[in-house]
C-alpha positions as CSV (number, residue, x, y, z in Angstrom):
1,X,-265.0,-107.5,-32.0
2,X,-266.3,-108.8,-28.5
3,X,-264.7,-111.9,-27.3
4,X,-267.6,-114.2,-27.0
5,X,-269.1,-114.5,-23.4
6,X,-268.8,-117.3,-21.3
7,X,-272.2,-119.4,-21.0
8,X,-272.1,-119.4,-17.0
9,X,-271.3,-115.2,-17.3
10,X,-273.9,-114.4,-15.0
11,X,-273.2,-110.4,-15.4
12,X,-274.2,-110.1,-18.9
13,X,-277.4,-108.5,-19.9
14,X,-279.2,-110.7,-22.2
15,X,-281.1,-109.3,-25.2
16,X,-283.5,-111.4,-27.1
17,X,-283.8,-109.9,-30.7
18,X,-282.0,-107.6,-32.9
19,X,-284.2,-105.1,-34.1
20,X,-285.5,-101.1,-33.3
21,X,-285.7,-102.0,-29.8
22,X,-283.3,-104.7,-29.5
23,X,-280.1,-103.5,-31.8
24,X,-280.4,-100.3,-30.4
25,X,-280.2,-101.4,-26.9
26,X,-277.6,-103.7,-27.1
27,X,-275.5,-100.8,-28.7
28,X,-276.2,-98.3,-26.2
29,X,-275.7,-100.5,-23.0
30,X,-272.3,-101.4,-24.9
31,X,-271.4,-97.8,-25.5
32,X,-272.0,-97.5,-21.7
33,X,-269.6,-100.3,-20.5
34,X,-272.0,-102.9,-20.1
35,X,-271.5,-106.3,-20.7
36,X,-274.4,-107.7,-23.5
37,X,-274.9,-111.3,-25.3
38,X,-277.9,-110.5,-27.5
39,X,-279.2,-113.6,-29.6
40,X,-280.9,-113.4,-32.7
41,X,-283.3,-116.6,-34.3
42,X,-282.4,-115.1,-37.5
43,X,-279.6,-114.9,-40.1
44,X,-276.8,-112.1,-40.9
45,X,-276.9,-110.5,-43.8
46,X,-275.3,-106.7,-45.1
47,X,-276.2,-104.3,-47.9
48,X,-274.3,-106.4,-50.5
49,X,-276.2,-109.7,-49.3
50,X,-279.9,-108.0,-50.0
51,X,-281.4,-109.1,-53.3
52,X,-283.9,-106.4,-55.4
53,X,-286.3,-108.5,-56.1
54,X,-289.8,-109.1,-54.0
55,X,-289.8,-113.4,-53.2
56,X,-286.1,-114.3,-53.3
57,X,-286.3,-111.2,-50.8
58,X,-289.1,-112.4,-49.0
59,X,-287.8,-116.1,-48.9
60,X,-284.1,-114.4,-47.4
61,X,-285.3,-111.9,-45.2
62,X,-288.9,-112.6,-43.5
63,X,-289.9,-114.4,-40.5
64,X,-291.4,-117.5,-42.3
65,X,-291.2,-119.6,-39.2
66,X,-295.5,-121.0,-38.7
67,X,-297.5,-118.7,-37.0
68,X,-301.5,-119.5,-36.9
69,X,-304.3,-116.6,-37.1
70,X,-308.1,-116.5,-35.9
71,X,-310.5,-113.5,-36.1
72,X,-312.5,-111.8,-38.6
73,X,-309.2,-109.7,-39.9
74,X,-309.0,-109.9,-43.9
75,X,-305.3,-111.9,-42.9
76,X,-306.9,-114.4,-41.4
77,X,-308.6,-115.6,-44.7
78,X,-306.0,-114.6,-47.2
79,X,-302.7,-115.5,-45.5
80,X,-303.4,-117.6,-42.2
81,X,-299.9,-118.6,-42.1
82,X,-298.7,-115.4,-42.2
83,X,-300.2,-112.5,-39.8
84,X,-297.0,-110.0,-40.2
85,X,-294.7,-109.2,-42.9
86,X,-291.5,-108.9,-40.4
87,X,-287.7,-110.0,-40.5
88,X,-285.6,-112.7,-39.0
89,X,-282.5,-111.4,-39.3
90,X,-279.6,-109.3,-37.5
91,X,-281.5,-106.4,-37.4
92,X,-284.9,-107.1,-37.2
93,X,-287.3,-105.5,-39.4
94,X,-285.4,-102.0,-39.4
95,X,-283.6,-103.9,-42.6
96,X,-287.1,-104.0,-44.3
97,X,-289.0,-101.1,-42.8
98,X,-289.7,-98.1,-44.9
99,X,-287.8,-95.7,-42.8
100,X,-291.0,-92.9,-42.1
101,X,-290.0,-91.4,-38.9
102,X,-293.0,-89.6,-37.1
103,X,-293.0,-89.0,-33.2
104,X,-296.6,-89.5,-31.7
105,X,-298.4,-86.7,-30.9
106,X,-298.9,-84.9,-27.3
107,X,-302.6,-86.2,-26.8
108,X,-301.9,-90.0,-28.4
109,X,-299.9,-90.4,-25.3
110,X,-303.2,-90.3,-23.7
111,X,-306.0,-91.7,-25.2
112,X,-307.9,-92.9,-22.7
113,X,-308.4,-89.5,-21.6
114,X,-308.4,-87.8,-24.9
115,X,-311.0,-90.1,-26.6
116,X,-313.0,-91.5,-23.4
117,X,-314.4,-94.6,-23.2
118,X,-314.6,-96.0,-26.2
119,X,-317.2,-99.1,-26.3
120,X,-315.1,-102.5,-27.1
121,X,-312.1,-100.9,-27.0
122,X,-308.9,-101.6,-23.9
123,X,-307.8,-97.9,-23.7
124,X,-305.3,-97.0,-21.2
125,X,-303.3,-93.6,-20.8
126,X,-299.8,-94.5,-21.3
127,X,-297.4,-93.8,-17.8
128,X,-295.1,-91.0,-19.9
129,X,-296.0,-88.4,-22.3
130,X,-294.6,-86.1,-24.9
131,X,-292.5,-83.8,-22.8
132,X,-290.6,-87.0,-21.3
133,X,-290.3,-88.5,-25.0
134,X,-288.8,-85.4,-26.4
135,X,-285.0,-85.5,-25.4
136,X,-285.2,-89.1,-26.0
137,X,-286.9,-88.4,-29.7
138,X,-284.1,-85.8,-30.0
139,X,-281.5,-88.5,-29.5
140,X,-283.5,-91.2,-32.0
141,X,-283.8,-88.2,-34.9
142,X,-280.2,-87.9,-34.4
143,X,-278.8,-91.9,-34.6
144,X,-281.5,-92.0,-37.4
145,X,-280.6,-88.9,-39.3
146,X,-284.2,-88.1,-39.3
147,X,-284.6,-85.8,-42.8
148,X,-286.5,-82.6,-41.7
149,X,-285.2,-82.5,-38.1
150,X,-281.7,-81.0,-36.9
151,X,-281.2,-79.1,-39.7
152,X,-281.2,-82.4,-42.8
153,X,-282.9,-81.8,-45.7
154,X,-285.8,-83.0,-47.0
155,X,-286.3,-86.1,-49.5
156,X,-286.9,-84.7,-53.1
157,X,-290.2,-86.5,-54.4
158,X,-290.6,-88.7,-57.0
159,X,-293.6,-89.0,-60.0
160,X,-295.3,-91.4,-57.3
161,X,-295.0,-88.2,-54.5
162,X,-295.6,-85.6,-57.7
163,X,-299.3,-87.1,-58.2
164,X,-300.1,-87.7,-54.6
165,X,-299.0,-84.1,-53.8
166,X,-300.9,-82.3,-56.6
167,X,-304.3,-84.3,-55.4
168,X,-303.8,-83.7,-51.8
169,X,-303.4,-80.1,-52.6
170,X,-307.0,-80.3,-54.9
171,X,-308.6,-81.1,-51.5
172,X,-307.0,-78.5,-49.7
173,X,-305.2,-80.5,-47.4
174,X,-302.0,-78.5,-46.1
175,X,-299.4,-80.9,-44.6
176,X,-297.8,-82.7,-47.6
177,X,-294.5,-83.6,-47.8
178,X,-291.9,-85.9,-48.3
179,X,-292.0,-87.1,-45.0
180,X,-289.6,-87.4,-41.7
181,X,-287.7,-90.2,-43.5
182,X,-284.6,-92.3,-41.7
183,X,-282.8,-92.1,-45.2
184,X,-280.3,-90.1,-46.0
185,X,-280.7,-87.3,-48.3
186,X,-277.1,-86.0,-47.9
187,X,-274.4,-88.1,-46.3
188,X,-274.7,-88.5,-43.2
189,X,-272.6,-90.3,-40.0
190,X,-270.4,-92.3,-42.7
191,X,-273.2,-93.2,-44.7
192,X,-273.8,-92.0,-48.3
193,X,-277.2,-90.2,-49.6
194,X,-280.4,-91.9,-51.0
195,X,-279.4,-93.2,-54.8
196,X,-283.5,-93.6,-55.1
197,X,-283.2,-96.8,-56.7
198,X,-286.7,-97.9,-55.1
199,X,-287.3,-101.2,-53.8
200,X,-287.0,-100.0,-49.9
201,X,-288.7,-103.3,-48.4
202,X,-285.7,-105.3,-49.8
203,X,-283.3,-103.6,-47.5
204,X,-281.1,-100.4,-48.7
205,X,-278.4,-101.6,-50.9
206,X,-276.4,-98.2,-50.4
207,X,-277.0,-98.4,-46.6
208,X,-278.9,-94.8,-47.3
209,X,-281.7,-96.0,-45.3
210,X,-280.6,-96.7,-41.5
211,X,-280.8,-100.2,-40.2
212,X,-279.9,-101.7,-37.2
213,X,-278.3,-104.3,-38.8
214,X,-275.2,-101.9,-40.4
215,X,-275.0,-98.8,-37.9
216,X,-276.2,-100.0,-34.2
217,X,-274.7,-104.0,-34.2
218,X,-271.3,-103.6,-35.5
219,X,-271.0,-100.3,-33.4
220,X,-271.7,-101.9,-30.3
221,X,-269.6,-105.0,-31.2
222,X,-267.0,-103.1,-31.8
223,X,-266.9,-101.6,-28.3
224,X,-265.8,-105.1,-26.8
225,X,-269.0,-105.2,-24.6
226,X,-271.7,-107.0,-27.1
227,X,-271.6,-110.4,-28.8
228,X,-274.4,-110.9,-31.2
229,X,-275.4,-114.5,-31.7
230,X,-277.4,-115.5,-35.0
231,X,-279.2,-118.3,-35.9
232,X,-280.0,-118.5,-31.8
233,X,-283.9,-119.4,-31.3
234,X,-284.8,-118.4,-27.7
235,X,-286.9,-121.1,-26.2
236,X,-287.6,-119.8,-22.7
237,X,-286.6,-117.3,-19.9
238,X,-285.1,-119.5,-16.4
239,X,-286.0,-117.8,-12.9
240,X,-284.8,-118.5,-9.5
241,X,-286.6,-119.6,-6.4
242,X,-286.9,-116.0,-5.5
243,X,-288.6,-115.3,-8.7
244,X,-285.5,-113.6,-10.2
245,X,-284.7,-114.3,-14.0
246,X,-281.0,-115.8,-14.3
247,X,-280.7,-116.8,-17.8
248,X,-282.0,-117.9,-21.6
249,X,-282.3,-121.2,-22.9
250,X,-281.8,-121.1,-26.9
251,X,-281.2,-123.4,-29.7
252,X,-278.2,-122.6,-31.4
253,X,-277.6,-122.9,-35.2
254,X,-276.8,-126.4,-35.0
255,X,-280.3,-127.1,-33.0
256,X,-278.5,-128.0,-29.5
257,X,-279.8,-126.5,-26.2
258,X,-277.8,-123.9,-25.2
259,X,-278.3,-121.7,-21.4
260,X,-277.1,-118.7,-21.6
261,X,-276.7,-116.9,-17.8
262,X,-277.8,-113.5,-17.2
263,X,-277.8,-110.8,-15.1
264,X,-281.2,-109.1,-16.7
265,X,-282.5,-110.3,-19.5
266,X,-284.6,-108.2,-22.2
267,X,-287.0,-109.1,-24.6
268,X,-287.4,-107.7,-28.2
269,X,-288.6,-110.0,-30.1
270,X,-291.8,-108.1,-31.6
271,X,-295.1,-108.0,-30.5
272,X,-295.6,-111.8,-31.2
273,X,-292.8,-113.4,-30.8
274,X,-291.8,-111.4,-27.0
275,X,-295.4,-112.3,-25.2
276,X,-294.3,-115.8,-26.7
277,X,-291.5,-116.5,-25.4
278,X,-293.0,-115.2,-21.9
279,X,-296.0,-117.4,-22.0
280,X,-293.7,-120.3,-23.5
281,X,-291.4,-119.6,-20.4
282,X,-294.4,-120.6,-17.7
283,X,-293.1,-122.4,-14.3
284,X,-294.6,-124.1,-11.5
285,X,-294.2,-120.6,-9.4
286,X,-295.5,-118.7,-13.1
287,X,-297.9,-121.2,-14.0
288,X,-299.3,-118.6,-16.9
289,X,-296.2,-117.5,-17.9
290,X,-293.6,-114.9,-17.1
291,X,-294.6,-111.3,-16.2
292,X,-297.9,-112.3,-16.3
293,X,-299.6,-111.8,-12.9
294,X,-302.0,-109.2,-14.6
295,X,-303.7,-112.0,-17.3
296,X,-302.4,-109.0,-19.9
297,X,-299.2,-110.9,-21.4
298,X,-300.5,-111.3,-25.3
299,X,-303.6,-108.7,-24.7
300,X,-304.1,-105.6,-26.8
301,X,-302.4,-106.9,-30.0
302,X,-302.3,-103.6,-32.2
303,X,-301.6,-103.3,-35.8
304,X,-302.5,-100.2,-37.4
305,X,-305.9,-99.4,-39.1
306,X,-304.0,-99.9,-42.7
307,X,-305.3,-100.6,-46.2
308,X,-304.2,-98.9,-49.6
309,X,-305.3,-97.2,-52.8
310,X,-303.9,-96.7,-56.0
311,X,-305.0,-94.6,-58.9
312,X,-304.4,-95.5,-62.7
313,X,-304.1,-93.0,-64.9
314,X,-303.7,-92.8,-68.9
315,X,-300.0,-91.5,-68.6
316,X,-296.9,-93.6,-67.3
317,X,-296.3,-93.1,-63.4
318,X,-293.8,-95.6,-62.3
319,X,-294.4,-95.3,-58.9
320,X,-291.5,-98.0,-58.2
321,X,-288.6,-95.3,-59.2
322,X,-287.5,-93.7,-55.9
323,X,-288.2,-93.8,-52.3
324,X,-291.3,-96.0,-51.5
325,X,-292.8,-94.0,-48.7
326,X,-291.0,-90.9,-48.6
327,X,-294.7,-88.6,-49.7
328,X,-297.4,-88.1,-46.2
329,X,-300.2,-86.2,-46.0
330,X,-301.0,-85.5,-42.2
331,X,-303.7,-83.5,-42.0
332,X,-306.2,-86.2,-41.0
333,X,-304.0,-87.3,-38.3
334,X,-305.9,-85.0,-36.1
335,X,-308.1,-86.4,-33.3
336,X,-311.6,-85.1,-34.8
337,X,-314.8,-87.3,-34.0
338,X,-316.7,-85.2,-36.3
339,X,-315.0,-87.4,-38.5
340,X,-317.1,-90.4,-36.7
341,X,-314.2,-91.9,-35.3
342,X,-311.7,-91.3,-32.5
343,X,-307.8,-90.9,-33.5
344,X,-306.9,-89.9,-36.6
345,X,-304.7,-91.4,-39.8
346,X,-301.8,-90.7,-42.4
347,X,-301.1,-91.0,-45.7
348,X,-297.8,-92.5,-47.4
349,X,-297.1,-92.9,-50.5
350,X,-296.5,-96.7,-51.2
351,X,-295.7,-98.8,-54.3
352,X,-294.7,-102.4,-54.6
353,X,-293.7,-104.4,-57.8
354,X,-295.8,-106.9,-59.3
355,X,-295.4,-109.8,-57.3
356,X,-296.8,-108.2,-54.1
357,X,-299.4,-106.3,-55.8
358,X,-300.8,-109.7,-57.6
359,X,-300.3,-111.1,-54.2
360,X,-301.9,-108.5,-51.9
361,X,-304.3,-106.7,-54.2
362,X,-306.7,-109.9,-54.8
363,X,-304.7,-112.9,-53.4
364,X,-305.8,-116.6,-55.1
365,X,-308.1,-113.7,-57.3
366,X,-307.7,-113.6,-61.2
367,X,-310.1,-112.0,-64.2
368,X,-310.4,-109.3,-66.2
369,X,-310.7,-106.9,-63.4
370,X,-307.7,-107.7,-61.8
371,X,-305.5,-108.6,-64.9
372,X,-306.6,-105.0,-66.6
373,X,-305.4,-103.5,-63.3
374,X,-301.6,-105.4,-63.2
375,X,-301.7,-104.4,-67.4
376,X,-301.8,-100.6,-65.9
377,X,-299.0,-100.8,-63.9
378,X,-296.4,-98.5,-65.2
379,X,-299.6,-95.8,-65.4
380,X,-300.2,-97.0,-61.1
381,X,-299.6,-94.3,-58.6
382,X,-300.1,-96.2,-55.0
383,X,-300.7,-94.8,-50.9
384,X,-300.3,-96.0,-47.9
385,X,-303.3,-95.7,-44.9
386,X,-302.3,-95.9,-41.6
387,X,-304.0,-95.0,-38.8
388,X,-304.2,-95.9,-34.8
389,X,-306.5,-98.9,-34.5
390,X,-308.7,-99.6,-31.0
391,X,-306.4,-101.9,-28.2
392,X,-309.1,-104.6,-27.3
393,X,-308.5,-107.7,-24.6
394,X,-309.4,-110.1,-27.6
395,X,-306.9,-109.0,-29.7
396,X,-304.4,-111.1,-28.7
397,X,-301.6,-113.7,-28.8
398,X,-301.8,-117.4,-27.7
399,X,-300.0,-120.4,-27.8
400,X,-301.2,-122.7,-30.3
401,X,-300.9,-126.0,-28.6
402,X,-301.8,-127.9,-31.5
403,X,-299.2,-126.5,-34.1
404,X,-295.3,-126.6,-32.9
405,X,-292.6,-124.8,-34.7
406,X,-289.1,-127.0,-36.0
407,X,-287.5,-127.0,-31.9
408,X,-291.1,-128.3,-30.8
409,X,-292.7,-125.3,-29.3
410,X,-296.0,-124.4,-29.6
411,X,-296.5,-121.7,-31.9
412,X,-297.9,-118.1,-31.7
413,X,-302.0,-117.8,-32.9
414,X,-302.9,-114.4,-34.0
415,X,-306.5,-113.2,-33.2
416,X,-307.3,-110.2,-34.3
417,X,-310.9,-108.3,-35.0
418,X,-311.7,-104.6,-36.8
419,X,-313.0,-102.4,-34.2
420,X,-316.2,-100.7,-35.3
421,X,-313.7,-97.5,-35.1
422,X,-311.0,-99.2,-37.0
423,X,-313.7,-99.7,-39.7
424,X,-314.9,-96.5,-39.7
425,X,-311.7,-95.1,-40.3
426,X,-310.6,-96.9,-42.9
427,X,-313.8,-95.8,-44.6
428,X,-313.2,-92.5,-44.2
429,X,-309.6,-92.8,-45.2
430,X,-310.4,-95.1,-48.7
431,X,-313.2,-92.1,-49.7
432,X,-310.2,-89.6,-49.1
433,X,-307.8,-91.4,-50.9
434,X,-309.9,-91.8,-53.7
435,X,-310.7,-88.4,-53.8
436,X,-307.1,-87.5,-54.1
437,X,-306.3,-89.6,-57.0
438,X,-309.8,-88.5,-58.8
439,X,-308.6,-85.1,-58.4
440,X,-305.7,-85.6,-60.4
441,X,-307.3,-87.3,-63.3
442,X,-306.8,-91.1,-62.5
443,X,-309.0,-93.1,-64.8
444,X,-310.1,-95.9,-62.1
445,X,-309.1,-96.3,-58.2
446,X,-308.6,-99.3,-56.4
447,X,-309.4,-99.3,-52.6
448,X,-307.2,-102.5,-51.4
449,X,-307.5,-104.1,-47.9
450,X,-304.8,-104.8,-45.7
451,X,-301.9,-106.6,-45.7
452,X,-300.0,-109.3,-43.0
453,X,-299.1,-106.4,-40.4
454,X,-295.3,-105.0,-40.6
455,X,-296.6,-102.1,-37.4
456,X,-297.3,-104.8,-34.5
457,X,-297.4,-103.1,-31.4
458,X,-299.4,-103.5,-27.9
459,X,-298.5,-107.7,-26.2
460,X,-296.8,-106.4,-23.2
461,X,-297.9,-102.8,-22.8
462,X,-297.1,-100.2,-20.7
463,X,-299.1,-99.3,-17.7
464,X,-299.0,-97.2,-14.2
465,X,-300.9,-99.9,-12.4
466,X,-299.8,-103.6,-12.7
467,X,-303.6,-104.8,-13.2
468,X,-303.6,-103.1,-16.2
469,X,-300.1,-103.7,-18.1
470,X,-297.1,-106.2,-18.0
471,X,-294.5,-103.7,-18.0
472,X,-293.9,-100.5,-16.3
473,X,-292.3,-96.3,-17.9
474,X,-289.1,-98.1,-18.2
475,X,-290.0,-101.4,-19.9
476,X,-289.8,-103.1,-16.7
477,X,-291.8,-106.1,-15.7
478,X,-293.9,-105.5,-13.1
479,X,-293.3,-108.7,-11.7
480,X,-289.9,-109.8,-12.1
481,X,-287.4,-106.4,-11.6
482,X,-284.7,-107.7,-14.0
483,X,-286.9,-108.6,-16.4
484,X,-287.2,-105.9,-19.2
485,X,-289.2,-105.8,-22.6
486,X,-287.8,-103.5,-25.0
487,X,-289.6,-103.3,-28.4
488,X,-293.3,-102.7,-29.9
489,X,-295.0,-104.5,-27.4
490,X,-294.4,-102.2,-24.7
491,X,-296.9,-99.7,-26.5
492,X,-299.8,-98.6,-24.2
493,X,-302.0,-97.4,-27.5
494,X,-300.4,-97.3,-31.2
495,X,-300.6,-93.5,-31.9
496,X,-301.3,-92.7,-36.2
497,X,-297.3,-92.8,-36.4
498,X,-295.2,-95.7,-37.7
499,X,-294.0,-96.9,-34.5
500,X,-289.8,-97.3,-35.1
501,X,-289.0,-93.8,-33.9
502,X,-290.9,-94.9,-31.0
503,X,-289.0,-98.1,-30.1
504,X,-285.9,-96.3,-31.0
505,X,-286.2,-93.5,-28.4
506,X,-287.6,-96.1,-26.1
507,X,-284.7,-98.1,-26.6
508,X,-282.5,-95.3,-26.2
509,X,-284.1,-94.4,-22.8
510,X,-284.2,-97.7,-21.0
511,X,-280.7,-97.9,-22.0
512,X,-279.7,-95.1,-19.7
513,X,-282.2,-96.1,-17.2
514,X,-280.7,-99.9,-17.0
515,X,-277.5,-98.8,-17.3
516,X,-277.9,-96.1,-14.3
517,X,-280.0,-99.0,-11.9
518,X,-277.2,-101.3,-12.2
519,X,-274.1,-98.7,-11.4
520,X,-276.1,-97.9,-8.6
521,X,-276.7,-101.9,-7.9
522,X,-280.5,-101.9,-7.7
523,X,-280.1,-104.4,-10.3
């Protein structure tokens, strides 16, 4: 384990959050020598700590802190306290993601070409592209143990998968499958196979599933170079008279002030938390934050065009035995405006247990309809739709002035409105999902809107020219050069694909290219 670092250590890297981006980071700059305090506002908690069971999960796991939300976004009226479904814990969300483990396609790195001007809609080509990505996916696939790449097997399917499969084929589509899935289905780098005991969301209890929580963190701490410190609520980024970061100021478990020095500091703290800790960081020579020259810092807030069917039929189904989302159809992932959209969508396979779907099918709702439904549930086969939604200038995060979170700092608000092209999607993608499970013989279908967001991307994104972005390729502010930001909201536009691969190979990348600056003391 890693000494702890000295408060006044001015040569550590400082990472804020634990997550995809974060954990990974902090491991890889360890694994290359350097020196890394990464604080987490959350908890730590292993595979023997997780609970299987939806709200004492929910209440252990997900970031409850207050958050506010605005905008005509289904959240906004059915859980205003609670935009995003995410983790505060060591770890991040990877302990509650699903583990579907897509690279985006060649043209999604540019969309503002590929799609054109889009009325409404922020598009910008991002400042890499696939060919860049794909030694750096290589690398993710590989710490991941990505099923279906490098030679790992496949995920066998469940009766949830079985159904899904056998309808998608009725349509003709041609890419089914279980899925590029981040969970073991043999054991792999000392970590045993998928026991498909279900429950995903709740965190792995065999560790099957990667997380940075169990692989990344300890492997980095055990290198000497990284002290993870939990329970540590960033409050703002310090600078320098020459504009310069030099350190963190974070309450600790206890709730004192604490400054931690640094020699670059890197934020990865989602795409809500990381544009707030920027804006919450403002100065007299930043008066609208850090990084934030351009007026982007908060902008382009995306969270997937999502939203969910499930298909009741007259025999038993039990969609909850087995991996949740290890089933995708990707045939409509396709960029096809014949379709009367631009971008294009998957399919997952998806089930929850009965909490969540009382919750999130018809939330405050309850009749016949919706009782008759829950009364099927054992007969319930459930999908997943996710597709890339339209970056917009509106769709952002503020500070909410008026609402202050337990260390008295104004909170994140949430705005977020459908794009006429997120709408059309999703009707396209209910009618296909519908179809699927009609093909198969399901008795009744229920088209459910979305949920608090778990893909939240955009915030901080990407760009060539500084007017347009907050960061640069390498995650770099564009303002302040040791200044980093190193998770989801880095993300120029959101692609069709769940974004953790993503971050991971981001991660992966800026690693080497942080590591590299400073040996050659450009940083």
């Amino acid at each position: 384990m890693a000494a702890p670092f000295d408060l006044n250590d001015a040569s550590v890297v400082v990472i804020v959050g634990t997550g995809a981006g974060g954990g990974v980071l902090a491991n890889e700059l360890a694994q290359r020598g350097v020196s890394v305090v990464a604080l987490e506002a959350g908890g730590r908690y292993l595979p023997e700590d997780y609970i299987n069971d939806e709200w004492d999960s929910f209440g252990q796991l997900a970031w409850t802190d207050p958050r506010t939300t605005s905008g005509d976004w289904r959240v906004a009226r059915d859980f205003p306290t609670l935009p995003a479904w995410i983790v505060k814990a060591v770890g991040g969300t990877t302990t509650h993601w699903a583990g579907a483990s897509l690279r985006f396609q060649e043209h999604e790195w540019k969309a503002r070409t590929t799609y054109g001007s889009v009325q409404g809609a922020n598009l910008l080509d991002w400042p890499i592209d696939a060919a860049e990505m794909a030694p750096w996916y290589d690398k993710a696939e590989t710490k991941l143990g990505v099923t279906r790449t490098g030679g790992r097997e496949g995920l066998p399917g469940n009766s949830n998968y079985l159904v899904f499969e056998k309808g998608a084929k009725a349509l003709g589509y041609k890419e089914v499958s279980t899925g590029r899935m981040a969970i073991n289905s043999a054991d792999y780098d000392d970590r045993m196979a998928c026991q498909q005991t279900g429950f995903c969301f709740q965190g792995c209890k065999w560790g099957a599933k990667w997380s940075a929580a169990y692989t990344d963190i300890p492997r980095g701490e055990a290198t000497g170079n990284l002290e993870v410190r939990s329970n540590a609520h960033a409050a703002r980024i310090l600078h320098d008279d020459s504009g310069k970061v030099t350190g963190v100021e974070y309450f600790d478990k206890d709730g004192n002030l604490q400054m931690q020095k640094a020699r670059i500091v890197c934020v990865a703290g989602n795409s809500y938390e990381s544009p707030r800790l920027l804006l919450n960081s403002a100065s007299a020579m930043f008066p609208d934050g850090l990084a934030n020259s351009s007026g982007q810092v908060g902008r382009n807030y995306m969270r997937h065009m999502t939203g969910s069917v499930y298909g009741i039929f007259d025999k038993p189904v039990r969609m909850w035995r087995g991996t949740v989302m290890a089933g995708i159809i990707q045939d409509e992932a396709r960029h096809d405006p014949s379709r009367g959209f631009v971008g294009g969508y998957e399919m997952e396979t998806l089930s929850l247990g009965i909490p969540f779907m009382a919750a999130f099918m018809d939330p405050g709702g309850w009749g016949r309809e919706f009782t008759t439904a829950l009364d099927a549930y054992e007969n319930m086969a459930g999908m997943w739709l996710v597709g890339e939604d339209m970056p917009q200038e509106t769709n952002r995060v503020t500070l909410n002035h008026e609402v202050k979170d337990r260390w008295g700092l104004p909170v994140a608000n949430v705005n977020f409105d459908d794009h006429p092209n997120d709408i059309a999607m999703r009707k396209h993608a209910y009618q296909q999902g519908i179809a699927i499970y009609e093909a198969v013989g399901a008795t009744r279908v229920l088209p459910t809107p979305p949920y608090p967001s778990t893909h939240n991307m955009g915030t901080n994104r990407m760009s060539e020219n500084p007017r347009d972005g907050v960061v640069n390729k390498w995650g770099q502010s564009h303002d302040i050069a040791n200044l980093f930001v190193s998770d989801g909201s880095q993300f120029t536009s959101g692609a069709a694909e769940n974004p953790t691969l993503t971050i991971v190979a981001l991660a992966i990348r800026q690693a080497d290219h942080i590591a590299g600056e400073m040996s050659r003391g450009n940083l």
